[in-house]
C-alpha positions in Angstrom: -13.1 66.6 4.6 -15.3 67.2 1.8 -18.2 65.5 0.2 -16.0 63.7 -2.6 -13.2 62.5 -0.2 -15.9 60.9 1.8 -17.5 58.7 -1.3 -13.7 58.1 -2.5 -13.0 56.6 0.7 -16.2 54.5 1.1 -16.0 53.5 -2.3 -11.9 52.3 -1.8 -13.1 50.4 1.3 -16.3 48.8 -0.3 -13.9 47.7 -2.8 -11.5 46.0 -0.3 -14.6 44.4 1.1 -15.2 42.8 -2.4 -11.9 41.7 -2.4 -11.9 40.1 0.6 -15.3 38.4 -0.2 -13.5 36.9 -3.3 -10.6 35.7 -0.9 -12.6 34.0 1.7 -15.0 32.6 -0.7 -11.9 31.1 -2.4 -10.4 29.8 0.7 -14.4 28.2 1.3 -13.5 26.3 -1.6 -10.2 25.1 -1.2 -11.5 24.0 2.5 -14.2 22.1 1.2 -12.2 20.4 -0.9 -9.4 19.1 1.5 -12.7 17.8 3.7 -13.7 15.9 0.9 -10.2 14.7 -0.1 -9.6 13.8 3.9 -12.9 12.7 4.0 -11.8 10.2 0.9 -8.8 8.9 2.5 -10.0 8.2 6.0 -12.6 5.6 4.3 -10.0 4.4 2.0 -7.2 4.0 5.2 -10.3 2.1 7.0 -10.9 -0.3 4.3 -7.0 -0.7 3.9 -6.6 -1.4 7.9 -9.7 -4.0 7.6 -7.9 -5.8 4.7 -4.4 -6.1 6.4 -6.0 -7.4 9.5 -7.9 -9.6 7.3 -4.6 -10.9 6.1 -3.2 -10.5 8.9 -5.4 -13.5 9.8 -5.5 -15.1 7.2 -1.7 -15.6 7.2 -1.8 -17.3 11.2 -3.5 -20.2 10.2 -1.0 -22.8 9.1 -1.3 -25.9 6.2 -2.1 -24.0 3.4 -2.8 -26.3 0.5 -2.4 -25.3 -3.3 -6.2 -24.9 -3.5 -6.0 -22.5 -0.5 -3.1 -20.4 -2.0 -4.8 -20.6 -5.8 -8.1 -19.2 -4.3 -5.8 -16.6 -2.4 -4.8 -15.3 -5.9 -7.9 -15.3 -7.2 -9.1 -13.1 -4.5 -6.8 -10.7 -4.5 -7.5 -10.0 -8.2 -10.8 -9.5 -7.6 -9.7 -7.1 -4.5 -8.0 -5.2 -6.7 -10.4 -5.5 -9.6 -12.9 -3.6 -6.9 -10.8 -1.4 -5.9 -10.4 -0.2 -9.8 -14.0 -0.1 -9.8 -14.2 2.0 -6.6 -12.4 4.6 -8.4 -8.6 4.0 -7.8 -5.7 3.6 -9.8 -4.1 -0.2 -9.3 -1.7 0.1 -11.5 2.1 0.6 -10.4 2.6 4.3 -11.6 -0.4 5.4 -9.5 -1.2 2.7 -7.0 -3.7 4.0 -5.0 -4.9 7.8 -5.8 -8.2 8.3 -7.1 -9.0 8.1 -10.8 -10.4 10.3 -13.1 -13.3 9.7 -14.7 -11.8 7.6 -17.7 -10.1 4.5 -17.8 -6.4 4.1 -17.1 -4.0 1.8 -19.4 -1.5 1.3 -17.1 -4.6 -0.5 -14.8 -6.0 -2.1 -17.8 -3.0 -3.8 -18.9 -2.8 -5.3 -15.4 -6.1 -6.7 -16.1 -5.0 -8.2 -19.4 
């Protein structure tokens, strides 16, 4: 093997090493992005859980009144209201998936 066939073949491999570099640094990203995303929708499901229960208890005790019921309404528009304000769509094409950073129509109609 001579001298040139030597450097072609380290340079060929040092090469695939770049490659491979760009790959895994790519998959780095796409993994820390699904963290974040899971990350994201465990808090969410947590919060969700707490609010059914919450409901859930809510909706045992019996001889609601029309005050009681009225103030139910009210707090669930402000429930969703925060949620909006968390960052999530409330709106009824995208109930529930994280907003961009601009406003949504379809969620601000609801408000109106």
């Amino acid at each position: 093997m001579n001298k040139k066939e030597v450097l072609d073949r380290f340079s060929n491999l040092e090469k695939q090493f770049e490659d491979l570099q760009k790959d895994f640094s790519l998959l780095k990203n796409d993994l820390v992005q699904l963290m974040e995303e899971n990350h994201q929708l465990a808090h969410e499901n947590h919060h969700l859980h707490q609010r059914l229960e919450d409901l859930t208890h809510k909706g045992d005790s019996k001889g609601a009144n029309d005050e009681q019921h009225s103030k139910r309404v009210g707090e669930g528009y402000d429930n969703l209201a925060r949620i909006y304000e968390e960052g999530f769509h409330i709106c009824h094409v995208y109930f529930g998936t994280p907003r961009a950073e601009e406003d949504c129509m379809f969620c601000l109609k609801f408000f109106n």
